[in-house]
FIKE-462411 format. One record per residue (C-alpha): y, z, x. Coordinates in steps of 0.1 Angstrom, whole numbers, padded with zeros to 4 digits, always signed. Each point is the difference from the previous one (the first is absolute). Layout:
REM FIKE-462411
YZX;...
***
This chain:
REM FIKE-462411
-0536+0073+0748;-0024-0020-0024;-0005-0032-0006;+0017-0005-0030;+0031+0017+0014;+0001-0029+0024;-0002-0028-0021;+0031+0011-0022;+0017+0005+0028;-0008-0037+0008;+0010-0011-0038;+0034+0019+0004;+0009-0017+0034;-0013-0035-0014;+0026+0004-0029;+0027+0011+0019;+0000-0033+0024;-0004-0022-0037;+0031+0017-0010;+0017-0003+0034;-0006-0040+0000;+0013-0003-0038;+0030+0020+0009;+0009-0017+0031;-0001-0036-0018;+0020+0011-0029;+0027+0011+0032;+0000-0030+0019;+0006-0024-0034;+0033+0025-0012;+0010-0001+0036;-0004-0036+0001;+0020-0004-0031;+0029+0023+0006;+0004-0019+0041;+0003-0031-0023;+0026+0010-0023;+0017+0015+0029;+0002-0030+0023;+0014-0024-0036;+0025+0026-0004;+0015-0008+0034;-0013-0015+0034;+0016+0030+0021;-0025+0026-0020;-0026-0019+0001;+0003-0004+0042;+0008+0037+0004;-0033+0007-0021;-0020-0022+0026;+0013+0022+0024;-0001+0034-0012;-0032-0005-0026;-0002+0026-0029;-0022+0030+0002;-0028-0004-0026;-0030+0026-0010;-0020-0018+0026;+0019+0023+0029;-0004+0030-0019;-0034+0015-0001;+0010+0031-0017;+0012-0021-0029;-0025-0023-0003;-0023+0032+0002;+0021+0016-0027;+0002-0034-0025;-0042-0001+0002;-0001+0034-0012;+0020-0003-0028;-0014-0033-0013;+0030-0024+0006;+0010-0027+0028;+0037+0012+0009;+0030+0019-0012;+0023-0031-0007;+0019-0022+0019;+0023+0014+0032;+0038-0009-0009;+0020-0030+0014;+0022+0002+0029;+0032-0023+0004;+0018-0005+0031;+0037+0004-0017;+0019-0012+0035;-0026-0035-0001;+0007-0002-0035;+0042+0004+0006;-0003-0027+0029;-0019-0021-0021;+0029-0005-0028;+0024-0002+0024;-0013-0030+0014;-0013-0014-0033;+0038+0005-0014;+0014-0020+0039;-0021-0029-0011;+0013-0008-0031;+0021-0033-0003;+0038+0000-0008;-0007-0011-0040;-0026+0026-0002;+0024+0027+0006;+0028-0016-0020;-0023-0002-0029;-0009+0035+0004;+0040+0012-0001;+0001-0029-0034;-0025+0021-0014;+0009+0033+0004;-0029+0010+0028;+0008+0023+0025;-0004-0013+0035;-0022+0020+0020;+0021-0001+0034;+0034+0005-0016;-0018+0030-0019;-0013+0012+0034;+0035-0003+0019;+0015+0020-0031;-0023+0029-0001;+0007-0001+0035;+0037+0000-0004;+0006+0023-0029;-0004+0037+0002;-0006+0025-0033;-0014-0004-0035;-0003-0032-0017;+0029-0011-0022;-0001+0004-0037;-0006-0031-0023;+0033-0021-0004;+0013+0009+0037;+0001-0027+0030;+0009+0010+0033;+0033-0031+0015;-0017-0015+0028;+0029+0002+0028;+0015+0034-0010;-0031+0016-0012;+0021+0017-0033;-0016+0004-0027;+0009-0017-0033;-0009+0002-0040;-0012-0035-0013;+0014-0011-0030;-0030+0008-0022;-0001+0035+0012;+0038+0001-0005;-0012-0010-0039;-0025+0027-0001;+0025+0028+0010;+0029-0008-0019;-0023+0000-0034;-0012+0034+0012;+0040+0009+0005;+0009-0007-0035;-0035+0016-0013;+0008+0032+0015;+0044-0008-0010;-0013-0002-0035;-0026+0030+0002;+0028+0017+0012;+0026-0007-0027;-0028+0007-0027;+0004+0040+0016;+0031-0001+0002;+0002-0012-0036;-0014+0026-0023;+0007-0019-0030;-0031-0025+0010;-0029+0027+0002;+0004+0009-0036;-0026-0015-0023;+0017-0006-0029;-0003-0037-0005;-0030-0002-0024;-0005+0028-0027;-0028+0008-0034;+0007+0020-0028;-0025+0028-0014;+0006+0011-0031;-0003+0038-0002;+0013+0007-0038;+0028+0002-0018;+0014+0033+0018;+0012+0004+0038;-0023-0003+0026;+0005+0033+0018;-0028+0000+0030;-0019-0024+0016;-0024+0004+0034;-0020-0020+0019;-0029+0005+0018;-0001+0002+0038;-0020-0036+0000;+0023-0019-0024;-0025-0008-0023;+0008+0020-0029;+0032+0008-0017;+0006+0032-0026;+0030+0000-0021;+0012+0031-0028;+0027+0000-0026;+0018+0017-0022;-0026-0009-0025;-0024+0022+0011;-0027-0025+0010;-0008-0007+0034;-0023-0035+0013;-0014-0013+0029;+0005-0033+0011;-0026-0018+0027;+0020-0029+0018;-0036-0013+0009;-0014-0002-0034;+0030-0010-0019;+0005-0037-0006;+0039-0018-0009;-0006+0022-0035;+0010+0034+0016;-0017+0023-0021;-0010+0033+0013;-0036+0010-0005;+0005+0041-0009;+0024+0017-0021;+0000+0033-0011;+0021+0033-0009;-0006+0031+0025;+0021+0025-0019;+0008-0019-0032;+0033+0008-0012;+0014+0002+0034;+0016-0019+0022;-0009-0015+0033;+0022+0016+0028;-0019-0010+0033;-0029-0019+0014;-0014+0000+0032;-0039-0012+0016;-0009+0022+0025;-0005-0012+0039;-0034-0010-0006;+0008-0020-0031;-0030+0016-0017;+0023+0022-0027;+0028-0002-0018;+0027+0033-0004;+0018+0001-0036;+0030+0022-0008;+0010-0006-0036;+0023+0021-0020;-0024+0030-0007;-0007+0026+0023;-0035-0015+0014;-0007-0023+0026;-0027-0025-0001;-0020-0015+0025;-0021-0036-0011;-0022-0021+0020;+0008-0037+0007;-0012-0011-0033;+0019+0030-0019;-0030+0025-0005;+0015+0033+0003;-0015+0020+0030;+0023+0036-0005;+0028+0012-0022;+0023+0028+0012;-0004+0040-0014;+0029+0006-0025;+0019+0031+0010;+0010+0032-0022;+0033-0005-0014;+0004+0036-0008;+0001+0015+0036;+0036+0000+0016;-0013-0004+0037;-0010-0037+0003;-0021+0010+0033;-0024+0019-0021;-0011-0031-0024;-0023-0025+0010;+0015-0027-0013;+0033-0010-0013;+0015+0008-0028;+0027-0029-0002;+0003-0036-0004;-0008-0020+0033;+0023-0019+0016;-0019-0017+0030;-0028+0001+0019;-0010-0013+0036;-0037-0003+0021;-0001+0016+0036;+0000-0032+0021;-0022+0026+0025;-0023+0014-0025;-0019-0026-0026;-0009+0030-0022;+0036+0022+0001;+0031-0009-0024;+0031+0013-0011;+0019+0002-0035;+0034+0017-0005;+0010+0010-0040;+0030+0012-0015;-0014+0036+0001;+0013+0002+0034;-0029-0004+0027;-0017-0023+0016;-0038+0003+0001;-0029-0012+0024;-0030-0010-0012;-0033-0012+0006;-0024-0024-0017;-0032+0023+0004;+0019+0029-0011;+0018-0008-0038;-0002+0038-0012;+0028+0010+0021;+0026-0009+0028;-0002+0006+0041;+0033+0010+0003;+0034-0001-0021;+0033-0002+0017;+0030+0012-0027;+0036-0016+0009;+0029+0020-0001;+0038-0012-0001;+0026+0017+0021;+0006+0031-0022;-0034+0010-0001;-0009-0017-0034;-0028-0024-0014;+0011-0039+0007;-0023-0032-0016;-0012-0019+0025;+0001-0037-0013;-0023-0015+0023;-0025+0008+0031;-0014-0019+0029;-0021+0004+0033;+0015-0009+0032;-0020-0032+0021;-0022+0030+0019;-0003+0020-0028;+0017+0029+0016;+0031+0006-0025;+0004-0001-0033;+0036-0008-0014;+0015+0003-0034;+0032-0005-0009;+0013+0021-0033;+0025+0003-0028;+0026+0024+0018;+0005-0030+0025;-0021+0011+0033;-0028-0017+0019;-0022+0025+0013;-0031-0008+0022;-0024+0028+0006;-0030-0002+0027;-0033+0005-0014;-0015+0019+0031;+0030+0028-0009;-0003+0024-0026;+0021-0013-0029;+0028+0030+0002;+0028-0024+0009;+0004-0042+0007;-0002-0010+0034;+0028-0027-0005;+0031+0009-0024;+0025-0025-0011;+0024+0021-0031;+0026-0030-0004;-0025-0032-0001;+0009-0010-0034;+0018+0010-0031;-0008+0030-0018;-0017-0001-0031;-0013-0038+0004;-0038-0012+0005;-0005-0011+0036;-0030-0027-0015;-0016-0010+0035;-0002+0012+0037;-0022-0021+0022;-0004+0000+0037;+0002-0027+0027;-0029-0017+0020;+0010+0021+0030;+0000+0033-0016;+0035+0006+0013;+0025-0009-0031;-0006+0001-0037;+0024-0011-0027;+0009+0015-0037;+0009-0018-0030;+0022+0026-0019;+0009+0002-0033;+0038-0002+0008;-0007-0044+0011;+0004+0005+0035;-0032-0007+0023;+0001+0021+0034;-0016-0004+0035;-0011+0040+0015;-0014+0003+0036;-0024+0031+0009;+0015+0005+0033;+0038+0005-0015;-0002+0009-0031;+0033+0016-0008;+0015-0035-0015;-0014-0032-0013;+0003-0033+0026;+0002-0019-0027;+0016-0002-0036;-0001-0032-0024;+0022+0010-0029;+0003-0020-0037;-0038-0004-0007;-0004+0012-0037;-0025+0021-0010;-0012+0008-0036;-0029+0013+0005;-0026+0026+0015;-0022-0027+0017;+0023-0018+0018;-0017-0011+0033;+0008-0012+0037;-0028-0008+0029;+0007-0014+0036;-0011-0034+0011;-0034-0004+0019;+0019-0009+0033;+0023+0035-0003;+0031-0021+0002;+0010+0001-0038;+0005+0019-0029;-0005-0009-0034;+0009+0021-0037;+0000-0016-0034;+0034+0004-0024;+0003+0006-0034;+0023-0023-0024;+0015+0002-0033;-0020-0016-0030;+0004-0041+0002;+0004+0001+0035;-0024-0010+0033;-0017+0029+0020;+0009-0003+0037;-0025+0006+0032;+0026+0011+0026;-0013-0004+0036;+0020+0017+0028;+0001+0003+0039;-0016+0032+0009;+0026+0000+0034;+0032-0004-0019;-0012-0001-0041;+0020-0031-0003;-0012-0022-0029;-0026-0028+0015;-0002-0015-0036;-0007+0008-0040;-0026-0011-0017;+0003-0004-0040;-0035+0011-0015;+0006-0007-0037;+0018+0007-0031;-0007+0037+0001;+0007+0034+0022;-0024-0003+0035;-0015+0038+0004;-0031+0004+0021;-0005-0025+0034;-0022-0003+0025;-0005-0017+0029;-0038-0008+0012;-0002+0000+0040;-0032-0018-0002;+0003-0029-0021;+0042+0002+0006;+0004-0004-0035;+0028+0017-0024;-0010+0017-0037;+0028+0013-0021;-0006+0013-0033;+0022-0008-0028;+0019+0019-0030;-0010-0024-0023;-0038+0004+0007;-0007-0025+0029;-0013+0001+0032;+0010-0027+0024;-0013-0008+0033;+0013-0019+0027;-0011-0018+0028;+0004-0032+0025;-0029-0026+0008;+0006+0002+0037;+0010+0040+0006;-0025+0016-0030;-0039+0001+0006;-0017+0005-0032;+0007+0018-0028;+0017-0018-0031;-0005-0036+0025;-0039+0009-0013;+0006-0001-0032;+0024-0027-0007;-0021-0035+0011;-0026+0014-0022;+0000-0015-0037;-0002+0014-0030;-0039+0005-0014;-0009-0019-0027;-0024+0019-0030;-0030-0017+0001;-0008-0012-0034;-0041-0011-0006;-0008-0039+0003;-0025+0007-0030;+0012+0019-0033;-0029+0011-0026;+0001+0006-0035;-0026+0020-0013;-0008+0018-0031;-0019+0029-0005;-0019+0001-0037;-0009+0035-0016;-0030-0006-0026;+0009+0034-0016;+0039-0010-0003;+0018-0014-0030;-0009-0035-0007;+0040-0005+0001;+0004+0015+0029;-0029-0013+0023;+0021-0027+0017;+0030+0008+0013;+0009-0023+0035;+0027-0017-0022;+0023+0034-0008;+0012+0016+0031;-0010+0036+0007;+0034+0008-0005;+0000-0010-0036;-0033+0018-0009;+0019+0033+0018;+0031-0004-0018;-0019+0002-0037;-0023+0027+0009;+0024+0024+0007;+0019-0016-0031;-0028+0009-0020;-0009+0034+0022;+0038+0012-0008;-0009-0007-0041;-0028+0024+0003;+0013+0035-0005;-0029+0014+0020;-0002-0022+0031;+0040+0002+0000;+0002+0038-0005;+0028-0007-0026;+0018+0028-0015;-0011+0012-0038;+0032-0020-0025;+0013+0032-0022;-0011+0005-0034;+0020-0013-0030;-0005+0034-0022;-0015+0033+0021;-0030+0016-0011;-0025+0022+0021;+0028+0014+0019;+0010-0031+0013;+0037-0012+0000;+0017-0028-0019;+0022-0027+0015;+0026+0023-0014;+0005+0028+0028;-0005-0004+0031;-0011+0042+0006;-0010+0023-0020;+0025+0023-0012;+0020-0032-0010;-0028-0008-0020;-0004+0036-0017;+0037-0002-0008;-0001-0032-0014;-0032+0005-0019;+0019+0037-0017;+0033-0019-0006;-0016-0028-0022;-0029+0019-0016;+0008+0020-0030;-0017+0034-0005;-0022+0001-0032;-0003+0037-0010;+0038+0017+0000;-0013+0035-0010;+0010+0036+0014;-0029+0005+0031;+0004+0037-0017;-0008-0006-0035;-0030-0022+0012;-0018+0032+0024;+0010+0024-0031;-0020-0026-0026;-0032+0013+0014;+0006+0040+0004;-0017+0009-0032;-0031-0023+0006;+0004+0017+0035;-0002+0033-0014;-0029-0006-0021;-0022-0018+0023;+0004+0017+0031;-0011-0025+0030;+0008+0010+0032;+0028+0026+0011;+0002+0025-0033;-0039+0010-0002;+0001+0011+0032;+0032+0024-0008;-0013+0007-0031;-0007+0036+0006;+0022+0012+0025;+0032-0017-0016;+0027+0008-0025;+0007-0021-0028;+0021-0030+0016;+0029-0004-0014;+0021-0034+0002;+0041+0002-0006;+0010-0023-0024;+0028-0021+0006;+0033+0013-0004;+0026-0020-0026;+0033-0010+0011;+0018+0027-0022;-0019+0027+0024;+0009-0016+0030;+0037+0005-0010;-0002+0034-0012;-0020+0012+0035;+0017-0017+0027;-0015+0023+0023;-0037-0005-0008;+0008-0036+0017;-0023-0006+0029;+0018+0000+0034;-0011-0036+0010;+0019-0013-0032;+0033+0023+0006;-0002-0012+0035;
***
């Protein structure tokens, strides 16, 4: 071992005492401190310290060792101990001490004596007692003080009148607060809403359809789209899909259409061959639709019924032709209409009720040969059931038929109706009913004479007795709905509104956006400029013009324009006498004017056409031009007849020609 080996070895154990003094001062001073926190706390610590005397990095070579090495004095102070028997003893005697007055004060002030709390945790056995209970002193019963008595008897008639408001169906309908939408002049016969509640569609029989956003709309109520998807035809259903994103359209053609959320169309349905007699072998139909309904399973699969019989699947990547057709049948074996279509709440039936008055439901997972449900007597025959919609829990589903009754079905019995409200008129094909969010109500709109208020008739879905009716205005109400979201009501009305309903406390959004809002002002500019523009190459008269309005200056151009027969394309005025085959204002076609022109003109030279040819057969004969020099050789003599007198003529009646005896 070297020299130099030794001296580091000397530098290493030099620094390693340095570090050991620094660290050891740094632990007596915190120790120091923490005994004299400890003995102020309380004296009985502080002696039991003395006694026992903390541990401290002194004792403990290894640590000290270990805190060297890495670089720091210690790893933090050691935790304090309490003595919880000296510290018990301690308040008990402290609480002895204390004077008469003290204690009376403490009771005057509301402070818990510490011995009285000690002889009653010693006394009572279990859980503490709840806020606004006091234990009797001899008996030990409990009793209810009088503000806890408050408390609970304000909670009793909360929950009474919680309980009357279920009991009393009348008070969940929000109907007290209502807008108007005006549609149009013609019935509104769909509306939808999206699955959010922020947009509301509405269709009429004026072919136009318009979107209405409650969040953008202010107190004016005006929608912001309108157009016509099959112009000429009217609007029979409406529905947004289940991710709100589209919009299905069944109008009175024989194409469906699918829009986006701002109307765009996105696919159009194939139109079927009229000519073939199976409707399976068509891709499309062939008749006008009646109604059309999303899969609530399946965002890109739809259905549409038509009056040629069938009802067809669709989807939306796939316009050129159906996925499957189902084609109803009536009892003896013939094509039936089906009026209307819908999916069930899992998307595995698809019901229809038709003209011949059956409801049939057929499983889409089964081939289409026959319906899984049957019901042959559900309504009248030859009426248009108008709407079939199932509940929330998939079990019931109730008709609206076209002979004004409204009836209750269940799946799981389905030879009768549980339900039958008679007396509701119905006029027309749209006629709607839907089921109220909670599944404990049933609502259908009726249809009045002219002059006369259209009713919203809301019924108990246990026993359909009437809860109440609602008058919706002077007109028929066809199509309602009833949002589960923003529990608010839209019915649509014969005479071209839409009205929605709703309450401030039971309605969340919807028409409650748009009615606080007011109506937009146009803004008109602060500053208005007058300027006028000068044309060096322009008419001296006309050079300045920012007195006439434009209007003006329009109105004599094309007064001027419509004088020029050139710039106006004018038709030529008719001629007063006709020369170069033109007419005169006297016939109006030509043979009119031949006949009229040979009636009045006399005929100058009155002379046998005969005698005039015969004046030049000796000059003919003579001077030989054309014919008789070329004959001249090869010909006899010709020889004209002369023209017989009318003695001859009497003597030989035979010699007359046939055409004259005839």
């Amino acid at each position: 071992m070297s020299d130099s080996d030794d001296d580091l070895a000397e530098m290493r154990r030099l620094r390693e005492s340095q570090r050991y003094k620094v660290s050891s001062k740094s632990d007596d001073s915190s120790s120091k401190g923490f005994e004299e926190k400890q003995s102020s706390s309380s004296p009985v610590t502080a002696q039991k310290e003395k006694s026992s005397p903390p541990q401290t990095l002194q004792s403990d070579p290894e640590t000290l060792s270990m805190a060297s090495m890495m670089g720091f004095s210690g790893f933090g102070k050691k935790a304090k101990n309490f003595d919880f028997t000296e510290m018990y003893d301690q308040a008990k005697r402290s609480a002895q001490e204390k004077t008469p007055a003290e204690q009376d004060n403490d009771k005057a002030t509301g402070q818990p004596d510490e011995a009285d709390d000690d002889e009653d945790d010693e006394d009572i056995i279990g859980p503490p007692l709840p806020p606004g209970f006091q234990r009797a002193e001899s008996t030990g019963e409990v009793k209810q003080s009088n503000k806890g008595k408050d408390e609970d008897e304000d909670s009793d008639m909360e929950e009474e009148e919680e309980e009357e408001d279920d009991t009393n169906l009348k008070n969940k309908i929000p109907i007290s607060h209502e807008i108007t939408l005006n549609h149009g002049g013609k019935s509104v016969s769909a509306v939808t809403l999206d699955p959010s509640g922020a947009r509301l569609v509405t269709g009429g029989y004026d072919y136009d359809v318009k979107f209405w956003d409650f969040a953008a709309m202010d107190a004016s109520l005006k929608s912001f789209r309108t157009f016509q998807p099959a112009p000429g035809h009217q609007i029979r259903s409406l529905q947004y899909s289940v991710t709100g994103d589209n919009v299905l359209i069944a109008s009175g053609n024989s194409q469906a259409k699918v829009v986006d959320r701002d109307g765009f169309e996105v696919m159009e349905c194939v139109r079927g061959d009229m000519y073939l007699v199976d409707m399976a072998s068509t891709k499309g139909h062939v008749g006008m639709l009646n109604g059309a309904f999303w899969n609530p399973k399946v965002r890109s699969e739809f259905i549409t019924c038509s009056n040629d019989g069938t009802v067809r699947m669709w989807d939306v990547a796939i316009p050129y032709k159906h996925i499957n057709v189902i084609k109803f049948r009536s009892s003896n074996g013939r094509k039936t209409i089906p009026t209307c279509c819908t999916f069930s709440r899992d998307g595995k039936l698809v019901a229809a009720p038709c003209q011949d008055g059956t409801i049939q439901l057929w499983d889409i997972k089964k081939p289409f040969v026959r319906p899984t449900y049957l019901q042959k007597t559900a309504h009248a025959v030859g009426t248009d059931t108008s709407c079939i919609t199932f509940s929330y829990d998939n079990k019931h589903f109730a008709t609206r038929g076209g002979d004004d009754t409204l009836k209750l079905w269940d799946l799981r019995n389905f030879k009768r109706p549980v339900n039958v409200a008679d007396g509701l008129v119905n006029f027309y094909p749209v006629m709607d009913c839907a089921f109220s969010p909670d599944d404990k109500m049933v609502v259908t709109s009726q249809a009045v004479r002219k002059g006369e208020d259209g009713k919203l008739v809301f019924l108990d879905r246990e026993n359909f007795d009437i809860i109440t009716e609602m008058n919706c205005g002077p007109a028929s109400a066809l199509r309602c709905l009833w949002h589960p979201k923003l529990n608010q009501i839209i019915v649509g009305l014969a005479n071209g509104d839409a009205k929605v309903f709703f309450s401030p406390e039971k309605s969340h959004r919807g028409a409650k956006l748009c009615v606080i809002k007011k109506k937009r002002r146009v803004k008109e500019p602060d500053v208005i400029r007058n300027e006028s523009i000068i044309t060096p190459l322009m008419k001296r008269s006309h050079r300045y013009k920012k007195d006439v309005p434009s209007e003006m200056l329009a109105y004599k151009r094309r007064l001027k324009d419509r004088q020029d027969p050139i710039k106006s394309r004018a038709p030529e005025p008719p001629l007063l006498r006709g020369t170069g085959g033109r007419m005169a204002v006297g016939g109006s076609t030509l043979a009119q004017y031949v006949a009229k022109t040979i009636a009045t003109q006399k005929p100058k030279d009155l002379t046998d056409p005969r005698e005039a040819f015969l004046r030049h057969a000796k000059e003919a004969v003579d001077n030989p031009l054309w014919i008789s020099p070329a004959y001249a050789k090869t010909q006899p003599v010709p020889i004209f007849a002369e023209p017989e007198s009318d003695e001859d003529e009497e003597e030989n009646p035979s010699k007359k020609s046939k055409t004259a005896t005839s």
